[in-house]
N, C-alpha and C positions, 0 to 999 in steps of 0.2 A: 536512582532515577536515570533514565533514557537518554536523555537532551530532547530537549524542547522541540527537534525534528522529527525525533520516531514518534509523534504521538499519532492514533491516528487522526487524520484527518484536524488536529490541534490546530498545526498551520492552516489545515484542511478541516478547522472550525468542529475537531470534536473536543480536544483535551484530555485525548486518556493516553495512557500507557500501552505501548505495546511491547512483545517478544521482540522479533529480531524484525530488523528493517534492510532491506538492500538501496543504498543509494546511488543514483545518479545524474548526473549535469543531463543528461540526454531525454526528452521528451518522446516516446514512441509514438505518440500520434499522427507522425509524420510518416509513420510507417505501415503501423497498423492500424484495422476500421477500429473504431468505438461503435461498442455493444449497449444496448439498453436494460438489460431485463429487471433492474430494481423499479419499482412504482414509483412515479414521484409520491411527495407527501412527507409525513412526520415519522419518523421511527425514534425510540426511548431504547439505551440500555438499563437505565432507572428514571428515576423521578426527577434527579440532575442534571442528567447526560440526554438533551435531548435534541436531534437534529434536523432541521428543514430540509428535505432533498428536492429537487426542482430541474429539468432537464436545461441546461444553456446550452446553446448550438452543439456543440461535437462533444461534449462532455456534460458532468453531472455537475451542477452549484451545490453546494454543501454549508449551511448557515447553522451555527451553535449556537443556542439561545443564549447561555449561560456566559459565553465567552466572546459572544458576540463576534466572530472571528470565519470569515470565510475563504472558504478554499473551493478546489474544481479537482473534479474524480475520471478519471474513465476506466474503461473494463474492458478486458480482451477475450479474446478467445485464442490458446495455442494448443496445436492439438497435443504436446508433453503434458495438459494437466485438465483433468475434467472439468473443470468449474470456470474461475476468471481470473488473469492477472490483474492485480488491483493498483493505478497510477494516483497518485494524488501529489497536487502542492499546490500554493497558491499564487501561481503566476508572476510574481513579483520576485523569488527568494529561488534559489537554488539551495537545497539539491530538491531532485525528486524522489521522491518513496515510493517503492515498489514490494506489495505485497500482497497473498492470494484471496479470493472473496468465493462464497460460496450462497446462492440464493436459498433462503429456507423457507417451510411453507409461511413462518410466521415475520420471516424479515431478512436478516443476512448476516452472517458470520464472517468475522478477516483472518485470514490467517498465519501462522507467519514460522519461518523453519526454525526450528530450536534450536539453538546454541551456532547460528548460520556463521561466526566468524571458524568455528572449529571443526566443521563439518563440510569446510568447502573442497569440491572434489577437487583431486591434484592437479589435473590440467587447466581447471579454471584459478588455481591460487597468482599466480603471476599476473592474472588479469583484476586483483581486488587486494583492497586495502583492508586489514578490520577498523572497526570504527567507523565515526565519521570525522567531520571536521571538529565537533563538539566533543567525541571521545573517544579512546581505545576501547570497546564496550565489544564482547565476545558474543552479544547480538544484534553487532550490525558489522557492514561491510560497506565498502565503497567501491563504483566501479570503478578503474584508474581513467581507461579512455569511453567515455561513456559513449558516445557518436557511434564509435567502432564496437563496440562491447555489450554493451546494454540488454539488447535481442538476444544476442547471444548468452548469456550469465544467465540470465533471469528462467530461457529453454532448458538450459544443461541443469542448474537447480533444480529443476522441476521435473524432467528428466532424472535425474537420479536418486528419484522416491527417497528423501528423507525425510526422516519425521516431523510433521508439521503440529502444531498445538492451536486450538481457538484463542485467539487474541483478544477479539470483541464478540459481544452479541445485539445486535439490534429486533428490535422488534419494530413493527408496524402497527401505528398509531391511528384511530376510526377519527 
């Protein structure tokens, strides 16, 4: 198991498991715009997993039926990766989780780099911890200074095409 932080959107009112998570103390939305392009409305990865998305001011509200548990999302756009960098946490808790999203016709995919503690490029290794707070886990990392770092790590990852895998799938709900 993960820690209860990499889930997506868990804190972030999904509850599931994800691959590798990049964390940080640091909020980009101070930095960069928030993107919209997911629908508001309902998306299901099953019959269990299923989540309210609903625009709140500069971000997405993200409500889990099942775990009753919400959180706030946003999306970016940089131009190192075609799709969206994926923010969530829920406002309350550090850290933030940071990882990739990709809109599909039928809903949206997260995705997340494989095995991101051991495949961090060299010049970015002095700027990241593996794990998180909750574990030494060889899919996830931590930024050290996230303020300073954050933009930066998350670009260079993305930047340095490695292999990423589907995490989640959503679909969209009539």
């Amino acid at each position: 198991m993960l820690g209860r932080v990499c889930r997506l959107l868990a804190v972030a009112a999904v509850a599931l498991q994800l691959g590798a998570c990049i964390y940080s103390d640091y909020d980009l939305s101070s930095t960069l715009k928030s993107e919209f392009p997911l629908k508001v409305g309902t998306y299901a990865k099953d019959k269990y997993n299923i989540i309210d998305v609903r625009r709140f001011g500069d971000a997405y509200r993200v409500y889990n039926r099942s775990t009753k548990l919400t959180t706030y999302a946003h999306l970016y756009k940089i131009p190192e990766y075609p799709d969206y960098l994926f923010q969530y946490n829920d406002r309350k808790k550090k850290p933030i989780v940071y990882l990739f999203l990709k809109v599909t016709d039928k809903g949206f995919d997260v995705y997340t780099i494989d095995k991101v503690a051991t495949v961090v490029p060299e010049h970015l290794a002095k700027l990241v911890t593996q794990g998180s707070n909750n574990s030494k886990n060889e899919n996830e990392i931590t930024i050290n200074n996230g303020r300073r770092d954050t933009l930066y790590v998350v670009r260079e990852m993305a930047r340095a095409g490695l292999k990423m895998s589907v995490a989640e799938s959503y679909e969209r709900r009539p």
